[in-house]
N, C-alpha and C positions, 0 to 999 in steps of 0.2 A: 754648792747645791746640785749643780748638772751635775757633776762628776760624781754624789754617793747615789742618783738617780738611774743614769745610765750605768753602775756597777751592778744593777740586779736584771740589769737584761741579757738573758741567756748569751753566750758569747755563738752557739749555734741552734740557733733558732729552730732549723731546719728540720736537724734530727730531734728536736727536743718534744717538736710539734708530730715526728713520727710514731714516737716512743708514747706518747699521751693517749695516739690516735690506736696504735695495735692493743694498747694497755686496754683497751674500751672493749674490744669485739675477744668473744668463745669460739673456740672451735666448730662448735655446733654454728654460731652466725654465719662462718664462713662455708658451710660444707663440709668441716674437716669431723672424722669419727670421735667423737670424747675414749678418754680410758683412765683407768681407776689410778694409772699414778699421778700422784702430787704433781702440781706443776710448780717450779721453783719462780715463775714470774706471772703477772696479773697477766690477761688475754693473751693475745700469741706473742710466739715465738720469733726472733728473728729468722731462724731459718724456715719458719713455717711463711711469714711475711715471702721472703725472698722465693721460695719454688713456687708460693701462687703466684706471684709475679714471674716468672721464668727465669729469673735472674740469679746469680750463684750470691749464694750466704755472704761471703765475702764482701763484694759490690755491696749488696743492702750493709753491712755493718759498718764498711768504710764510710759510705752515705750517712750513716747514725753520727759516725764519731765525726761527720764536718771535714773528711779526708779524699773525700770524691765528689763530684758536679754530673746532677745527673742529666740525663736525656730527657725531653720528651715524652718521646714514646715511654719511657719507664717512668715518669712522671702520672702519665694515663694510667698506666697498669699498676703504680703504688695506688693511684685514686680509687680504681675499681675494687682492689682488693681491702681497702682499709674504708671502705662506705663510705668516702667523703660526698659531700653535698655538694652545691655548684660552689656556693660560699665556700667550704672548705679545699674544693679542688683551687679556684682563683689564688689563693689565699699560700696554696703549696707551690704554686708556679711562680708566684710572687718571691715567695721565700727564696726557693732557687734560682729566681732572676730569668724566669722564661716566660714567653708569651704562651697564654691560657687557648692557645687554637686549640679548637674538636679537633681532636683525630674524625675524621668523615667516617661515619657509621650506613654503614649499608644496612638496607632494611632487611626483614625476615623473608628468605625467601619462599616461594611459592610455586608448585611442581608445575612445567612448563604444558600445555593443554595438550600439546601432540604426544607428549613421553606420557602422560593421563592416557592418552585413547590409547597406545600401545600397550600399556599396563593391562587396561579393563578388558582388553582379548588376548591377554595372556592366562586363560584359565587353569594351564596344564604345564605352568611352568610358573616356578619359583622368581619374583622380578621384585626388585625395590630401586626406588630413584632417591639417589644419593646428593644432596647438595655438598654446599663448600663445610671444610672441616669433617665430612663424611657424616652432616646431618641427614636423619633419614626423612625425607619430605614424601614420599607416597611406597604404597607396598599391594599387591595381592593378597589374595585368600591363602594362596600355596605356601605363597613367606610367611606369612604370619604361622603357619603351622608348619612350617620348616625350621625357624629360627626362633621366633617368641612372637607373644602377641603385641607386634609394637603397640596396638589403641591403647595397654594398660599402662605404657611409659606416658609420664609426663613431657608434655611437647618438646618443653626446654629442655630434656634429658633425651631426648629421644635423637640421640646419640653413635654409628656403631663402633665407632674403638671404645667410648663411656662403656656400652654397654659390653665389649668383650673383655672390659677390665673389672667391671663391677658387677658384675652377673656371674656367681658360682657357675650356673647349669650351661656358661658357654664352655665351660674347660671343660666338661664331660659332652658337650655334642662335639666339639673338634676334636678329630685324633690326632691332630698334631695343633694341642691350642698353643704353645710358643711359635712354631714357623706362623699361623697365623696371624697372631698378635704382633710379630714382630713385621709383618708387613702393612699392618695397619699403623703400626709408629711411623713406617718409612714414609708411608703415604701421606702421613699426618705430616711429616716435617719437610713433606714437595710444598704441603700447602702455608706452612710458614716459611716459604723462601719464596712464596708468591705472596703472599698478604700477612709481611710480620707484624704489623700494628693491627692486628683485627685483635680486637680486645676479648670476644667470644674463644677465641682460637688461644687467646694468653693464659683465660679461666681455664678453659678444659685440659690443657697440656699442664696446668698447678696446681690443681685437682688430682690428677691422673698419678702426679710425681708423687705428690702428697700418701695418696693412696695405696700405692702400689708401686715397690722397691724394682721391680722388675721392668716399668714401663720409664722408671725415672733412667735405669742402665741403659736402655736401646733406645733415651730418646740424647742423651749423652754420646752415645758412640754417633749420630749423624749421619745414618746411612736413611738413603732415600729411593722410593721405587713411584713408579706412575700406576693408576688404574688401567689397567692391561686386560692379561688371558690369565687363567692358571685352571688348576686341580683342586679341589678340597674330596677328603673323605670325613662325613657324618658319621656319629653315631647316636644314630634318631633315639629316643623314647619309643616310639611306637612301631614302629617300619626295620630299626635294626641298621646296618650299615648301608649308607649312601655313599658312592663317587660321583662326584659332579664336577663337571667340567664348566667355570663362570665366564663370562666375557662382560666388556663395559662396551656403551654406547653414548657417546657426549652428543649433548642437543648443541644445535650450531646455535638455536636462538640465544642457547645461554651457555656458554663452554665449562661452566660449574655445575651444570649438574648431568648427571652421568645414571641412566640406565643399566643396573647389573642385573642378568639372568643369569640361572644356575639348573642347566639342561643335562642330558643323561643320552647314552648311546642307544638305538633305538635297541629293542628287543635283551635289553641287557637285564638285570635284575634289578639293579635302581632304577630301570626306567620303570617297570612295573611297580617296583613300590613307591615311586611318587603316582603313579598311578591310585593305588591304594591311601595314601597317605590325602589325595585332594580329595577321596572319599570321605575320610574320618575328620578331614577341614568340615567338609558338608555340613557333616552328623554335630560335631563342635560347634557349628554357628559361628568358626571362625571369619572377619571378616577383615575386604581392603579396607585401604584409606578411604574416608571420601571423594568420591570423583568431584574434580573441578571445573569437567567440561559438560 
């Protein structure tokens, strides 16, 4: 009697309970775009499972077939991406034979009050403060009408590599939107070799991959740059071409988050036309963040 009992229990549990679990969520639950071909299996895809997790196809499918033991960390980040509950994360750690520790979640952050007061007297220059994973936590008048209106982005989206990879109208304001982008990969991948279990940071790079073939390549090749100095050239909507030369400013209160301005040579022609440009912000009713001090 035990033994025609125990013959119907999955021989891997593990992957059986994974397969149930991706079979449940659409594309759309996840983020991911729908498209009109057939899908040959119910919810997602292994390989769609595997790049929101960060993790190569291979890995998640040996994991499937019962042929790999996984991490942790990838334990968390199958949990986030396949909507498990506390019940169902416990339950997957169990499976695999691991202790259910939280990865330690750092809370949302919040623009540091001194990079606040530098922002609100910067009227005449373009400034946004950047947190960790290159969230955008505060901005001027001049940014938002230099780059987009961040207020219209949803918080949680409000993003800037999300937004240079999912926003049409950034590859027409960058004249060079690849050397761009691809320095917001590098930057992106300083900041998972400082915080690779930040689960926010696992979403948005399986997202990104997901979305766009181009960001999955240069996040693959692993090259890495810091928030520094450089150049960009604009090609404004309204104003026409801009050179601007940016720089960053880290708060010592908090070394994640980073003050970027994007200034112009005095007496140059981009320096008049952000001139002009924080006029038509005016007339726009474009606006900052709100201030928090």
């Amino acid at each position: 009697m035990l033994g025609s009992m125990t013959s119907n229990v999955p021989r891997n549990e593990l992957g059986e309970f994974l397969k149930r679990r991706r079979a449940e969520l659409s594309p759309r639950t996840v983020g991911l775009p729908e498209t009109r071909a057939p899908r040959r299996v119910a919810g997602l895809r292994r390989e769609e499972v595997a790049q929101l997790a960060a993790i190569s196809t291979d890995y998640y499918t040996r994991l499937e077939q019962g042929r790999m033991q996984a991490s942790a960390p990838v334990l968390d980040a199958l949990a986030r991406v396949l909507h498990l509950d506390d019940d169902q994360r416990a339950y997957l750690f169990q499976l695999a034979g691991k202790t259910a520790g939280r990865t330690r979640r750092r809370g949302r952050q919040k623009v540091q009050p001194q990079l606040q007061r530098v922002l609100d007297d910067l009227t005449s220059t373009p400034a946004i403060v950047q947190g960790r994973r290159g969230d955008i936590l505060a901005w001027n008048a001049l940014a938002a009408a230099l780059v987009t209106d961040f207020s219209r982005i949803p918080e949680k989206h409000r993003n800037y590599p999300r937004i240079q990879f999912t926003d049409p109208a950034m590859r027409t304001l960058y004249a060079d939107w690849e050397a761009s982008a691809q320095i917001s990969v590098a930057q992106l991948r300083m900041e998972a070799a400082k915080y690779p279990e930040d689960p926010r940071l696992i979403e948005l790079v399986g997202e990104l991959s997901m979305r766009d073939k181009q960001f999955a390549q240069w996040w693959g090749e692993h090259r890495v740059a810091a928030r520094t100095v450089g150049t960009k050239t604009l090609n404004h909507p309204v104003v026409g071409e801009l050179v601007l030369d940016w720089d960053t400013l880290t708060a010592n209160t908090d070394p994640d988050q980073h003050l970027t301005v994007w200034t112009a040579v005095p007496g140059s022609p981009t320096h008049e036309r952000l001139r002009i440009l924080a006029s038509w912000a005016a007339d726009q009713n474009l606006s900052a963040s709100p201030s928090t001090s």
